[in-house]
N, C-alpha and C positions, 0 to 999 in steps of 0.2 A: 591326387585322387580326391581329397577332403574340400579343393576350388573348383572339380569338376571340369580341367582343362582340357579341351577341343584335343585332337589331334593335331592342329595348327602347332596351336599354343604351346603347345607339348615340343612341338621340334623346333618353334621358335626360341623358347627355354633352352632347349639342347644347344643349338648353335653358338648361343651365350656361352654354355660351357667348353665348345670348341674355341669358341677365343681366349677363353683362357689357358688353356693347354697349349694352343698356339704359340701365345706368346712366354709361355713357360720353354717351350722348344726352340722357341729365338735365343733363349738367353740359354740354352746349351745344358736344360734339364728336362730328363723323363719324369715323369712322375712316379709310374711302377703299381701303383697302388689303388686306383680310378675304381668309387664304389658311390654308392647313394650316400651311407654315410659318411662320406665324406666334400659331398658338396650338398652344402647349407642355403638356403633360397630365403631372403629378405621377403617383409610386408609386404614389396613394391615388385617382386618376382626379379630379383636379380639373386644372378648364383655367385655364390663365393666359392670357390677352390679351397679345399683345407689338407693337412696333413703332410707335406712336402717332408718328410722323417725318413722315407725311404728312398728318395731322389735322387741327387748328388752327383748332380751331371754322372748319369751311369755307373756311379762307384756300389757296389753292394755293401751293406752295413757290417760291420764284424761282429754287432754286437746292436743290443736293444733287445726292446719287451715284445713278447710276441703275443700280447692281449688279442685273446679272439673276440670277434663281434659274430654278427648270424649271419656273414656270412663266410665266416672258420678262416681267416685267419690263420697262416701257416708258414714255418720257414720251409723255405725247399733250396736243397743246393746254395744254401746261405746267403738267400735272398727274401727277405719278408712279401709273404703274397696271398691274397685273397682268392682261391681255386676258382669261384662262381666266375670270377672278373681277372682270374690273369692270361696269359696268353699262353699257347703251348710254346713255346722258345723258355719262355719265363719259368715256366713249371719242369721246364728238362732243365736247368741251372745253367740256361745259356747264356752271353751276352744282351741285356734288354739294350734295346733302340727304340726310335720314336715310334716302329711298326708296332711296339708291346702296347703303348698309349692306343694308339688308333682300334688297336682288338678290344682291348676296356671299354671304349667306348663304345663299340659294338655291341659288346654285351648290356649298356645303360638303355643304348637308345633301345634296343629289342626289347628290355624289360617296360622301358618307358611309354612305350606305343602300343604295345603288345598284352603287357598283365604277364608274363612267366620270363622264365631265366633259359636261355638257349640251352644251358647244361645243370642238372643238379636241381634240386628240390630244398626246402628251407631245413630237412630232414637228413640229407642225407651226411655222411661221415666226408671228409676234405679224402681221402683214398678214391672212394670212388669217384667225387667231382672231378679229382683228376684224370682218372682214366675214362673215363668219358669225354672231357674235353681231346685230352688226347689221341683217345681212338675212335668217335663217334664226330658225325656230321650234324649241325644243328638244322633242326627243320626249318623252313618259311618261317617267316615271324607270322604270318597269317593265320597259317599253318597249325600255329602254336595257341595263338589264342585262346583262352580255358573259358571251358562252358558254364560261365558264370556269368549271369546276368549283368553283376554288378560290376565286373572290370568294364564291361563297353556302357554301362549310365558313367560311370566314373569319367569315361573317355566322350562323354554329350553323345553317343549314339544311342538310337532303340535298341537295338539287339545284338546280340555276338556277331550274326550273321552280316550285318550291317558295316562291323570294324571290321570283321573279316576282309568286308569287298573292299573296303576303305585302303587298308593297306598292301593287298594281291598286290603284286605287278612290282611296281616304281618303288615304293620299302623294300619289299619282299628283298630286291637286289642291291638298293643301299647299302642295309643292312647283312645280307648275305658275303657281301665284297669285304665289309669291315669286319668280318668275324672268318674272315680264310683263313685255312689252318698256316699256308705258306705266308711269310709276310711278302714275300715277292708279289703274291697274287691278290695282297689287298691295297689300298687307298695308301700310297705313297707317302700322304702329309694329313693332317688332319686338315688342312684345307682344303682338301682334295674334296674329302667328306665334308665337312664345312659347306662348298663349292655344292657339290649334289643336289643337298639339300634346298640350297637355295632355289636351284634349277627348278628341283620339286614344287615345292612353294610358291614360284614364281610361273608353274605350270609350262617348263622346258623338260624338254626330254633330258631323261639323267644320264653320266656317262658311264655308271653302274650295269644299264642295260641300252645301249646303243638301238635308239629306234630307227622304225623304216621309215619310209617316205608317210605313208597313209598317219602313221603313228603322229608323228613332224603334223602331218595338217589335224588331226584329230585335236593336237597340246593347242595349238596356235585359234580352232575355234574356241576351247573348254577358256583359253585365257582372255579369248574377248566375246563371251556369249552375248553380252548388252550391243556388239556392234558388228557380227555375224553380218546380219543381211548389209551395211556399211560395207565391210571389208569385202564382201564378193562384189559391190557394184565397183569399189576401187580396184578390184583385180579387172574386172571388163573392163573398164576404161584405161585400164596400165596397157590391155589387148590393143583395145581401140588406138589409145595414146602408141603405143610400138609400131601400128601400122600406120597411122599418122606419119609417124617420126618417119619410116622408112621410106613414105611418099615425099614426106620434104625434103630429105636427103637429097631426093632428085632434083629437086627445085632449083636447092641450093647450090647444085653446082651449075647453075645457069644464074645463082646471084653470087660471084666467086666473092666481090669486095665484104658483104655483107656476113658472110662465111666464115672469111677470114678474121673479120672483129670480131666473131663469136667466140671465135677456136682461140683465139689471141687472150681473149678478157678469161675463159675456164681456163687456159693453159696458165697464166698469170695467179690464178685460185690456186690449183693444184700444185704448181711450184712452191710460192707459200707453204702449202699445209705438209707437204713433202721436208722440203730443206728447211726456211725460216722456222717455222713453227715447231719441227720434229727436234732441232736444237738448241729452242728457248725451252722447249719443255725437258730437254733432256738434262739439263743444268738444274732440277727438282727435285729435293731426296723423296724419294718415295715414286718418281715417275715411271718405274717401269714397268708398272701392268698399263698404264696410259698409252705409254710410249707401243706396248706389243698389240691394242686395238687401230693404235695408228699406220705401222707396220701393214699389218692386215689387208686396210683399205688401200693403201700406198700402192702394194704391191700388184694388187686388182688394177688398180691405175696404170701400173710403169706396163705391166703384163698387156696390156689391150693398147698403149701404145706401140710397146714393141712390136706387135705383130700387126701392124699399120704399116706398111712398103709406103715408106715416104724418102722421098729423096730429100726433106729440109735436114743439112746436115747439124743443125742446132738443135732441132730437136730430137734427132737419134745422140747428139751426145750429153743433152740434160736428160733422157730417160737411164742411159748408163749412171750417171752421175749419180739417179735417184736409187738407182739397185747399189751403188759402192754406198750409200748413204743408211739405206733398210739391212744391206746387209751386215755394217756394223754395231745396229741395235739387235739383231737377229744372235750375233752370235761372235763378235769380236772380239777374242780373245784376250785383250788388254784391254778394253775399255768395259763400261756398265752394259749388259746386252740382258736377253731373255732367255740365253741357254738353250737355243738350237741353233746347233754349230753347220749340219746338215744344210738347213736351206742357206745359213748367210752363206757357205760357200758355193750353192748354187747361183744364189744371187751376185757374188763375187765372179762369176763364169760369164754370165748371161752379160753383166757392163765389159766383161775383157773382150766378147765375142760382136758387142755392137762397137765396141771403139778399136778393133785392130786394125780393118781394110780402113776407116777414118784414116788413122794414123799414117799407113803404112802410103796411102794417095795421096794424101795432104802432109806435109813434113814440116810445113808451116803455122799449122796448125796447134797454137800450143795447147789450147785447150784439152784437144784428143788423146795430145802425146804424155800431158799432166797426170791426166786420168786413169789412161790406160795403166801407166807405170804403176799409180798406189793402188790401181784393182789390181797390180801382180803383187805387189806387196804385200797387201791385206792378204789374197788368198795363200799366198809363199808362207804367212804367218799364221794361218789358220790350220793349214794341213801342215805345217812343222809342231805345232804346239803340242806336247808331253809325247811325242814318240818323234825318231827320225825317218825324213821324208826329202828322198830326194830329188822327187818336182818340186815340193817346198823349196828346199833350199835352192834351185834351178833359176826357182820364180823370182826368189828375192835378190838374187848376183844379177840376175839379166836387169830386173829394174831400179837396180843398184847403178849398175853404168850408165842406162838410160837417164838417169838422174842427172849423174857427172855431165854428160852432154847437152840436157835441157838449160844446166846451169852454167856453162861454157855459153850456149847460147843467148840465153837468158836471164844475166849475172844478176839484174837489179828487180825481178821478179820476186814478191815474196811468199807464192807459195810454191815457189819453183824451191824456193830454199828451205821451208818448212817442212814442206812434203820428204826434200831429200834427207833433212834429217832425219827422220823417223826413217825414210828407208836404209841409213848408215847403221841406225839402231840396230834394225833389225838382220841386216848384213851381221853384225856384232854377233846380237843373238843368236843366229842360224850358224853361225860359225863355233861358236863356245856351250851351244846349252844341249842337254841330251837327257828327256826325261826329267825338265823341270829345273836341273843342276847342273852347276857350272863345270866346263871339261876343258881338261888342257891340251888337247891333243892340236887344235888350232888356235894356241893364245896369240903368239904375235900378230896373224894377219886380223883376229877379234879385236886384238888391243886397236889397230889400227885403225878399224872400223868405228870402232867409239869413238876414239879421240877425229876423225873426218864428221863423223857426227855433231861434235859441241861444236865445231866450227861453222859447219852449215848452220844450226840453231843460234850461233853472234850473229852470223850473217842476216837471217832472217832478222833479229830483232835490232838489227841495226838499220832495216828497213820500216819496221815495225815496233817499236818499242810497246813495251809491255803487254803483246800477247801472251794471252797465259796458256793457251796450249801448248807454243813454241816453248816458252819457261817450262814447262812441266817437264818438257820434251829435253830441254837442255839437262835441268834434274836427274833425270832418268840415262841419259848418258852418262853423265859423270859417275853415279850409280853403278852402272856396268862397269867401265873403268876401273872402281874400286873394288867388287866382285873380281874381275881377272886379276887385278894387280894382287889382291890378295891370296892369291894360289900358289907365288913364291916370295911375296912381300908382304908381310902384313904389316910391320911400322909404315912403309910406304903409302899402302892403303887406305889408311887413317886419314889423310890429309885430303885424300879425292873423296871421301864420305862427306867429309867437312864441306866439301866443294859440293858437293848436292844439295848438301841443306843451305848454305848459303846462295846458290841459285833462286832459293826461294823468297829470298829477299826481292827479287826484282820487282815482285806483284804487288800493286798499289795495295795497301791497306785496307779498303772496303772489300777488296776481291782474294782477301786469305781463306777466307769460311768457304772459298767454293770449292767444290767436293771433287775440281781434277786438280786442284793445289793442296788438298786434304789427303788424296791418296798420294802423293808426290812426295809429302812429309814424308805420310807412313813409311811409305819403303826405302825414303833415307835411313829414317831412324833407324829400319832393320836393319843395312847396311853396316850402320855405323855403330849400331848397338851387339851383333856377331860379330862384329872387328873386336871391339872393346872386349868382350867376352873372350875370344880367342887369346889374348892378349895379359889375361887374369887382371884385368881391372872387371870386376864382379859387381859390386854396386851402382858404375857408369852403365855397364852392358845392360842391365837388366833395368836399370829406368827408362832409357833409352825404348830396351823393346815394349815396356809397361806403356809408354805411349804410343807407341807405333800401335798396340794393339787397341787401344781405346780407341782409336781413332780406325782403327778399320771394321770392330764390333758397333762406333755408332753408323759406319755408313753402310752397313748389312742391315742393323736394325732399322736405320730410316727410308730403305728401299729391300723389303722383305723378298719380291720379287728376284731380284737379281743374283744368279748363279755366282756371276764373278765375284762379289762383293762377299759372297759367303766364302768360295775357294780362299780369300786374299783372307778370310780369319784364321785359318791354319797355319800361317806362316808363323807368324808372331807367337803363336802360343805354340810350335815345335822348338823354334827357336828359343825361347825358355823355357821350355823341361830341357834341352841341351845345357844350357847354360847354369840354369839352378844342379843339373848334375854334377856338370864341370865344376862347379864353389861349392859342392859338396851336403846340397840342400837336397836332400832325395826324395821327403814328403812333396815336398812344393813341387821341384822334377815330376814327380807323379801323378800329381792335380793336374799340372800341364798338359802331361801326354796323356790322362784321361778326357781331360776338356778337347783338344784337338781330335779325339775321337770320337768324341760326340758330335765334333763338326762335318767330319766325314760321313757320319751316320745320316745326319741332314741331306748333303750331300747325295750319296747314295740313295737315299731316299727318290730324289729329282731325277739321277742318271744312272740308272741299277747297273748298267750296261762300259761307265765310261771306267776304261782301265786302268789311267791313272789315278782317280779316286782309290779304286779296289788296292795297287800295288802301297800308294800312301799310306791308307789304313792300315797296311798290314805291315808296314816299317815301323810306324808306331807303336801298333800292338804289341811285335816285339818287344822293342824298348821299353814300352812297360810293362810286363809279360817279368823283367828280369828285376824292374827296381820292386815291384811287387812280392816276388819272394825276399827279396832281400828285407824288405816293411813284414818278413813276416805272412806274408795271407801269401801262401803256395796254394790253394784251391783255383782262388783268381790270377793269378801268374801262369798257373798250366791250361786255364780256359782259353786267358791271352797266345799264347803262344801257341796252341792248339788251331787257333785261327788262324793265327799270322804266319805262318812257315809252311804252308800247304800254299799259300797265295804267293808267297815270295818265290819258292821253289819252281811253282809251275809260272812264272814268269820268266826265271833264269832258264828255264829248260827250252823252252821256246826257241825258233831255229833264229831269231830276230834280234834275239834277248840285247840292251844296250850293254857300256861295259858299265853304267851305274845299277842297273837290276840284279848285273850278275853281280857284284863287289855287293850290294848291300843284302840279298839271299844269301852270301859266303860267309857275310860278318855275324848274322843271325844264327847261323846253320853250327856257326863253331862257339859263340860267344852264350847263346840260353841257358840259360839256369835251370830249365829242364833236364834235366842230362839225359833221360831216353832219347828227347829228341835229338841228339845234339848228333850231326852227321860231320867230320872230319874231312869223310874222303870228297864228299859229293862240293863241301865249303872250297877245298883246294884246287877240284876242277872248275869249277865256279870261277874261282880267284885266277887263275890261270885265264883264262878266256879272258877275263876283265883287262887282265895285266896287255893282252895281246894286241884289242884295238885300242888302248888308251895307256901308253906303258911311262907319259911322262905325268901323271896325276902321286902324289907323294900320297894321299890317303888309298888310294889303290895297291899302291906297295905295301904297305902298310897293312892291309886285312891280309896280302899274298903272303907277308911274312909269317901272320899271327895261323893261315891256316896251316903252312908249310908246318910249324911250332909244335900244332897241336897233331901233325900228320909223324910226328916225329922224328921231321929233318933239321938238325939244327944249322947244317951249314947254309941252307938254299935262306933260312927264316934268316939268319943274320947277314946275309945280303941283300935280301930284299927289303930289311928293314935298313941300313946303308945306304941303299939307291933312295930310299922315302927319305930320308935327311938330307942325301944330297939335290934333293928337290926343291926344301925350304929355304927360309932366309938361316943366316947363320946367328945370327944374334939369339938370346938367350930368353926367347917366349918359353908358356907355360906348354905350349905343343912338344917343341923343340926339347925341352927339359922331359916332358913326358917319355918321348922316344927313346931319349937316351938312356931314361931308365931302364925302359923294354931291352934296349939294347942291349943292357948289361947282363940282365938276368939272363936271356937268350942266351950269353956268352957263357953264365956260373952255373945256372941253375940247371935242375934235374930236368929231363926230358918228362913230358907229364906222362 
């Protein structure tokens, strides 16, 4: 107010402040606390973020000073919070997420642009800002504006009336969106908000308020008023120019040679910008909002080919080739993509429906037959990914054998051999994974598939030496490999982990920092770092996963964009609050699985809708939901668990449920440290179900005993706890020791 900044100025300022909050939510912290005084603005108008005291990647404080400032200051539900500026989730003593941020700043920018506070007066008592925000709608920021001459001089305008018009409309709904009382129903990220604004500024329709058509042309003059009458004489001429074009169309097909060099020399552009270019830039940390304007256009492109009846059969199988290509930046579930999984599996349809009659008339054809196969692949592995799907699985056995055939045919081909390994892979996978985790109900023909796998992967790079996607690829099998093998081997195990990270060895030295041999590490090390763990070597495991995780939080943070790269930070940090539990570390355990839910919170944030997010979150919660009472804070323990068993329950209840939903709803259901909540009978039906389609998994037995236990049978519990040992290795792990302790007690102890 006292430098007399514009309304511009004012949300330029702001968006400053959204980078900073931003990048506080990259590193897996809310703030909680978003107030004026609390961001400080240099000589030079930069803002500093200050106060991070109530943060802590989502943990609420047990303790501190609850110094009020004017704008009251209050614990609620034993979380420190500013009523003017917290969110109603916040003020009912809910779990805060990044949604709590994005309402804070709701309430800045309104006051920022506007002159008043959406709720509350400088006057009133923190009871009533609360229930106001609570149960009262904030008006327009327009709306709002106080008839005081001096807030719009303050703002460089004449009159109230003036700010008024200024902010109607395009604010009004900004801001409306960031201050919804649902967090569902507001701005997903603060980028989102961030994003708007810009839009605003930038004189784009916001996607706050989704404009018409008239609106669309209204933004598009106000943004080039100096070249209005420019821009209409270029749309005549684009008129002119189209019916040009469509007269020479005719021409041209009475000049066919000259035609042809035309179509030839764009089609040689377009190729490029499609394939070459889409995979030097995809090899870029940070390329994936690049990569999704590229998409964009591509797809415009492959799109208006497709629907060209041409009989050149080269170019109906390079426009397939461009949709298997868009749609694994689209949404390819193993590699870096943009997290729409929807269209890549469209796009995955559209190359399988141009390359089949190909294929199926030309047989000679390897191009067709190449193609066609990884677009079943790809989409076998998109519709299998965190639920079971049995066209998925359909997809990837049919172009599983196809492979064996191409390569029968075409032994010294190497992407007849690279290709098939990943599709061995992924045979592997469709065969062993259900729900993200590994299942035994199909090991040996899985085992099988991995190990056909690393062989196709020598194969290729004995044609090819040191490609590194094949290297990754060979990685990544062996990785599987160890995953099955450790379900009833885990000394075994150990040595095929070894064998993934040594595969990584093969990559020339200048080419380790590339970021598909940087996640290839990581998820060795997970591999090899839960082995070690399981195992009670405790120090090994968890350096192990301390780096696996470094390296998967730097390649989130140096490509913000990408869903996957965020999913892939969850792993590593579940798997050490396991592990820190396991070595008997329970604070650290709890940091972990606090931190992992923050990343889901992210997460969630991007895909409100994706069920696998929701069922993780809520196995997490659990588990910390119980080390939390145990640290003592039962407030936070019962809010945890108050989340997490309503999510898990109604996943196991489902007519679909896997047996890993239902086995980990059972282990929660009997195991919480809630004890209201704690359901015995519904855990054992649960566990039963579980036991039914997947009866040779030893951790399955194992919750069936624990619920049988708690149901009060002890003969069915000391059976089924028998069948889980006889599922393991027999040597003398900290598992194996563990059960048999169970087992004893089962045997002496009192029925609870």
């Amino acid at each position: 107010d006292h430098q007399r900044l514009s309304t511009r100025s004012r949300l330029e300022l702001f968006i400053k402040v959204c980078g900073a909050v931003s990048y506080a939510h990259q590193k897996l912290i809310v703030h909680r606390d978003l107030k004026p005084s609390n961001i400080l603005v240099t000589g030079n108008g930069e803002p500093r973020l200050l106060d991070f005291g109530v943060a802590r990647t989502l943990e609420p404080p047990s303790t501190g000073d609850s110094q009020a400032d004017n704008g009251h200051r209050t614990e609620t539900a034993g979380l420190f919070a500013t009523p003017s500026y917290a969110s109603p989730e916040v003020l009912r003593g809910e779990i805060a997420g990044v949604a709590c941020d994005v309402y804070s700043l709701g309430v800045l920018l309104y006051e920022l642009i506007g002159g008043a506070r959406p709720f509350g007066s400088v006057n009133l008592p923190p009871s009533e800002i609360i229930r106001q925000v609570l149960t009262s709608e904030a008006p327009p920021v327009s709306a709002a504006v106080p008839d005081d001459p001096e807030v719009a001089t303050a703002r460089g305008e004449e009159s109230t009336e003036a700010l008024r018009r200024q902010l109607r409309g395009d604010l009004d709904a900004v801001a409306a969106k960031a201050l919804a009382k649902s967090p569902a129903e507001r701005y997903a990220s603060v980028e989102q908000l961030e994003e708007d604004l810009r839009r605003y500024l930038s004189g784009y329709p916001v996607q706050a308020a989704p404009p018409g058509a008239w609106q669309r042309a209204t933004k598009l003059v106000a943004r080039n008023r100096a070249r209005a009458g420019a821009i209409a004489l270029i749309l005549l001429a684009m008129i002119a120019g189209l019916i040009g074009t469509t007269w020479q169309a005719r021409v041209a097909r009475q000049e066919r040679i000259a035609s042809d060099r035309r179509f030839n020399e764009a089609r040689e552009l377009a190729r490029y910008l499609v394939f070459e270019l889409q995979t030097s830039v995809g090899t870029l940390p940070g390329s994936t909002p690049v990569r999704a304007q590229m998409v964009s256009r591509s797809l415009a492109y492959l799109d208006q080919l497709s629907a060209e009846k041409t009989a050149d059969q080269s170019l109906r199988i390079e426009v397939a080739r461009g949709y298997l290509q868009l749609a694994d930046v689209l949404g390819n579930p193993f590699r870096p993509n943009i997290g729409e999984p929807a269209r890549a599996k469209e796009s995955y349809r559209k190359a399988i429906a141009i390359l089949t009659p190909i294929a199926a008339n030309s047989p000679d054809n390897r191009e067709a037959r190449l193609f066609l196969a990884r677009g079943k692949v790809m989409l076998g592995r998109s519709l299998g990914f965190g639920a079971a799907s049995s066209e998925g699985s359909e997809l990837v056995r049919g172009a599983t054998e196809e492979f064996a055939r191409l390569a029968a045919r075409w032994p010294s081909d190497f992407a007849v051999r690279s290709q098939g390994a990943i599709a061995y892979s992924s045979l592997a996978q469709s065969l062993s994974l259900q729900d993200g985790y590994v299942s035994t109900s199909r090991l040996e023909p899985a085992l099988a598939a991995a190990r056909e796998s690393t062989a196709q992967a020598r194969a290729a790079l004995q044609l090819k030496p040191g490609d590194l996607e094949t290297i990754r690829q060979l990685s990544s099998s062996y990785k599987i490999i160890g995953d099955l093998t450790e379900l009833h081997d885990r000394p075994g195990a150990t040595q095929v982990f070894r064998q993934a990270l040594g595969a990584l060895d093969l990559v020339a030295p200048q080419d380790r920092q590339a970021l598909t041999i940087l996640g290839a590490r990581a998820s060795a090390l997970l591999g090899l770092g839960w082995n070690l763990g399981n195992l009670g070597y405790y120090p090994e495991s968890i350096a192990d996963l301390e780096q696996a995780r470094q390296l998967r939080d730097r390649t989130s943070e140096q490509d913000p964009k990408n869903i996957q790269a965020l999913y892939f930070r969850t792993i590593p940090l579940r798997d050490l609050a396991i592990v820190h539990q396991m070595a008997g570390h329970t604070a650290e355990s709890f940091h972990a699985f606090l931190a992992a839910i923050a990343v889901h919170e992210l997460l969630m944030a991007q895909s409100p809708t994706n069920n696998l997010y929701r069922f993780s979150r809520a196995e997490l919660q659990s588990s910390a939901a119980n080390l939390a009472i145990k640290l003592g804070r039962a407030a936070e323990g019962r809010r945890l668990a108050e989340a997490a068993l309503p999510v898990l329950r109604q996943a196991a209840e489902a007519p679909g449920a896997s047996s890993v939903e239902l086995a980990i709803a059972a282990r929660s259901l009997v195991e919480t440290e809630v004890r209201p909540l704690r359901d015995p009978r519904s855990a054992l039906a649960f566990a039963k179900r579980s036991s039914q389609l997947d009866g040779k998994d030893a951790e399955i037995q194992e919750i069936l005993a624990e619920a049988y236990w708690f149901n009060g049978d002890r003969v069915d519990a000391i059976q089924s706890l028998q069948r889980s040992l006889s599922l393991i290795e027999n040597q003398p792990t900290p598992a194996r020791q563990a059960l048999e302790k169970t087992l004893h007690r089962y045997q002496t102890a009192k029925l609870p």
